[in-house]
N, C-alpha and C positions, 0 to 999 in steps of 0.2 A: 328306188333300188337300195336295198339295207347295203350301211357300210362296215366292214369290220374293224376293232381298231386294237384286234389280237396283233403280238408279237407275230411275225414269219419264224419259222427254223434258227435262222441266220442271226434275226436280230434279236433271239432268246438263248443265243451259244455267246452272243458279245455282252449281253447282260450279264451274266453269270460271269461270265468273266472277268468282266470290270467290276464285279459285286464283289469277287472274291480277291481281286486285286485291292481293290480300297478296302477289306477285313482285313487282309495279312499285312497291306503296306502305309494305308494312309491312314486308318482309324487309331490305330497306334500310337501316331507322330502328330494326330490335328492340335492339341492341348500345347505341344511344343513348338507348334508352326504359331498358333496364337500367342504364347507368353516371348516367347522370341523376336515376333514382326520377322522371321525367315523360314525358307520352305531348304530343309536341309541337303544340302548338295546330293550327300548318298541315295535320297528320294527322288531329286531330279535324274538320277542317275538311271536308276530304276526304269521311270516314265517314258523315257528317251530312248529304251533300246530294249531288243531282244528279250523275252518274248510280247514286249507290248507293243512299244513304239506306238505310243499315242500320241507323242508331240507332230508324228508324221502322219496323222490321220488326214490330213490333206491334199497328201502330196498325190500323185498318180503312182500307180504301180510301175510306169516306165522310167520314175526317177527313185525307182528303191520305198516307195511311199504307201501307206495304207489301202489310201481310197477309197475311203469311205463315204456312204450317203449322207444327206443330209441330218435324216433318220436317226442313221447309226451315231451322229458323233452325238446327237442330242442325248442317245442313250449313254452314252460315254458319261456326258457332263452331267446328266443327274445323279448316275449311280456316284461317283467321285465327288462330285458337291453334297453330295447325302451327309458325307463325315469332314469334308474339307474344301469349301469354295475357293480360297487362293489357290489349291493344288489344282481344282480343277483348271482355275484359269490358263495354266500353262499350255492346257491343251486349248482354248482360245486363243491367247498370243501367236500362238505358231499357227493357228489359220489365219488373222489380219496380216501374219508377220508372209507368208508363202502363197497365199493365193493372187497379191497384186503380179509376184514372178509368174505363174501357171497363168493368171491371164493377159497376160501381155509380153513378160518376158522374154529376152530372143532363146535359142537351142543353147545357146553358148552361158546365157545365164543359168537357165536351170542343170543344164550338166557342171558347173559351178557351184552353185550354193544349195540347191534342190537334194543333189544326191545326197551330199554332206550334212545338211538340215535330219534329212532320213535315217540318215546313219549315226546320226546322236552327238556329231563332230562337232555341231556350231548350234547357236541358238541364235534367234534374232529379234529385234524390238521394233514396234512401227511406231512411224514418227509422222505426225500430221497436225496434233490441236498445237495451238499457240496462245500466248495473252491475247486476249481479246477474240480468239480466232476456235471456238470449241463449237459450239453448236453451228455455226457459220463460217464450217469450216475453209469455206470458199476466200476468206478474208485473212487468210495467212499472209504473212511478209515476208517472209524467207525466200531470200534469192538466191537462184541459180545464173551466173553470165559463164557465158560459153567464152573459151579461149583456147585456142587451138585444139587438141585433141584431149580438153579436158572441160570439165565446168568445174568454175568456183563459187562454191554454198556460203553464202553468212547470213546469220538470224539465229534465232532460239528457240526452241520447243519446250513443250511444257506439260507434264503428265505422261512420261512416255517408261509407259508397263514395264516394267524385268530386264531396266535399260542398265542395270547392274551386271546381270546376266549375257548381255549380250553380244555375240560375235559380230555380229551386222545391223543393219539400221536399214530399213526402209523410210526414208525420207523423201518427207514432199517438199516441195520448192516450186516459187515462179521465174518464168525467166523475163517476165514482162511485169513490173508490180504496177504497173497500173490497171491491169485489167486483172480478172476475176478467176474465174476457175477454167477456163480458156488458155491459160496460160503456166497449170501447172503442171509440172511433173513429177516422175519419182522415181527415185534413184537407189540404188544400193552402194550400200555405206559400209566401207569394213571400220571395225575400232581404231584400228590402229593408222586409218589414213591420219596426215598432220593436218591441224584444226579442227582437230573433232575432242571434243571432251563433257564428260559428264558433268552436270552441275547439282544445282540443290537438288535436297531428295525434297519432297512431298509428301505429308502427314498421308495418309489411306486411309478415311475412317471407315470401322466395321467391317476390313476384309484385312485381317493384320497377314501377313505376309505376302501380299502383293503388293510390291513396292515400286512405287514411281517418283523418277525424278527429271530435272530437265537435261537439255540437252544444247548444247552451246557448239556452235560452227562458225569459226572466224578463218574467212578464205580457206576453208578445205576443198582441196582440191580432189576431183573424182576425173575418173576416163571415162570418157561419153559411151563407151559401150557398156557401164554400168548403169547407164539409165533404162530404165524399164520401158521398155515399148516406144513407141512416139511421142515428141517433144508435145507437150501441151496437152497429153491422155491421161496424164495421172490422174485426177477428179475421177474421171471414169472407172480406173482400174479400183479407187478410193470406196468408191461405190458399188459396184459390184463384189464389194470384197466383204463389206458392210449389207448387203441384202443374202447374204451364205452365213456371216455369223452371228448378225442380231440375234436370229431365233437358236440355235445351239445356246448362247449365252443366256439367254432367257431359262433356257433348261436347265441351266444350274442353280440360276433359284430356284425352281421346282422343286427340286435334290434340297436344297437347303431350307423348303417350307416344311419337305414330308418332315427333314430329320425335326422340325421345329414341333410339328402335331404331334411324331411319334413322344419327344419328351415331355410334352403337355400330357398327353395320355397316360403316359406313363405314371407321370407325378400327380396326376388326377386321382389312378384308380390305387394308389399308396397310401394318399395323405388322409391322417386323421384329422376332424374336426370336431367341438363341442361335446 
């Protein structure tokens, strides 16, 4: 049975859009997003709200959010990586950063941080790799002990995306360190809880304004109804979160190959020789 792998209606009105969005907003500012190492507030500004709200491509419609297919954000991330991969990423960060809340989150967290994500109010960073703890991610150290109607986080994170940026922290933590991914969680983190502070930044090479640095929790205290879902599901929610935007993030290389063939071509059919 032939397959087609034409755009629909839909997914060729969000193309144009996003084509004409990254001509008038991002293609502009990429050269200054690179010689900077930052994605300039005013642009984030842009991204975040009205008429776009890409950072909310994730979210459902019932929390003010996009809701977009799979599909659709991958068109999002080429057309935007075409002229600017850091910028695209932001629309990555904010799906690692809100789909752990959408899939497991109680009612009370997504009418919390969910509407406000949508509405441009807050941005948030996900916090999971650690030293030694990146590809295997299951071998983090970062503990969570429960104490009354709180948990107390200490350990350190490392590489953690636009944590300059960020209003909240989804962070993962064990509450058992001796055991494995059975035992983690994740939690929502506001900035400003005490024992939460940002640390070194972390060189980015080859995507200059996406900026990662660690993240440092000495006895921060959180209220257990900040925790996401069930105690010991985080891995889960981890993972699932990670099989929605490996491939979207793939698509931004995409975006960043064509732009790479189109200046090859370019410079091809120009250049004199002999």
């Amino acid at each position: 049975m032939p397959y087609s792998f034409e755009l629909n209606p839909k997914q060729k009105e969000l193309q144009q859009q996003a084509r004409e969005f990254t001509q008038k907003y991002v293609t502009p500012r990429a050269a200054e997003v690179d010689e900077t190492d930052t994605i300039p507030r005013d642009l984030i500004k842009v991204i975040r709200n009205p008429p776009y709200k890409y950072t909310a491509a994730w979210i459902p419609k019932k929390y003010g959010g996009l809701e977009l297919d799979r599909m659709e954000i991958c068109i999002l991330m080429e057309e935007i990586a075409y002229a600017s991969l850091p910028i695209a990423t932001l629309i990555e960060v904010s799906g690692v950063t809100t789909l752990p809340i959408v899939f497991g989150g109680s009612e009370e967290l997504k009418q919390k941080y969910l509407t406000r994500h949508a509405k441009g109010e807050i941005f948030a960073a996900f916090s999971l790799t650690e030293e030694g703890a990146g590809s295997d991610a299951s071998s983090i150290q970062t503990h969570a002990e429960k104490s009354g109607n709180d948990y107390i986080l200490n350990g350190q994170k490392r590489l953690v995306s636009m944590a300059e940026l960020a209003d909240i922290y989804i962070i993962f933590a064990k509450t058992d360190p001796t055991k494995k991914r059975r035992s983690i969680s994740a939690f929502v983190v506001e900035k400003n809880f005490p024992g939460l502070k940002i640390g070194q930044k972390r060189v980015c090479f080859g995507v200059k304004g996406h900026q990662t640095y660690d993240l440092i929790l000495e006895d921060c205290r959180v209220p257990v109804e900040n925790r996401i879902g069930e105690e010991g599901r985080g891995f889960k929610y981890a993972l699932m979160t990670f099989d929605d935007t490996r491939p979207t993030l793939a698509c931004g290389y995409i975006g960043l190959a064509r732009a790479v063939l189109d200046i090859a071509l370019e410079f091809a059919r120009k250049r004199e020789t002999f």
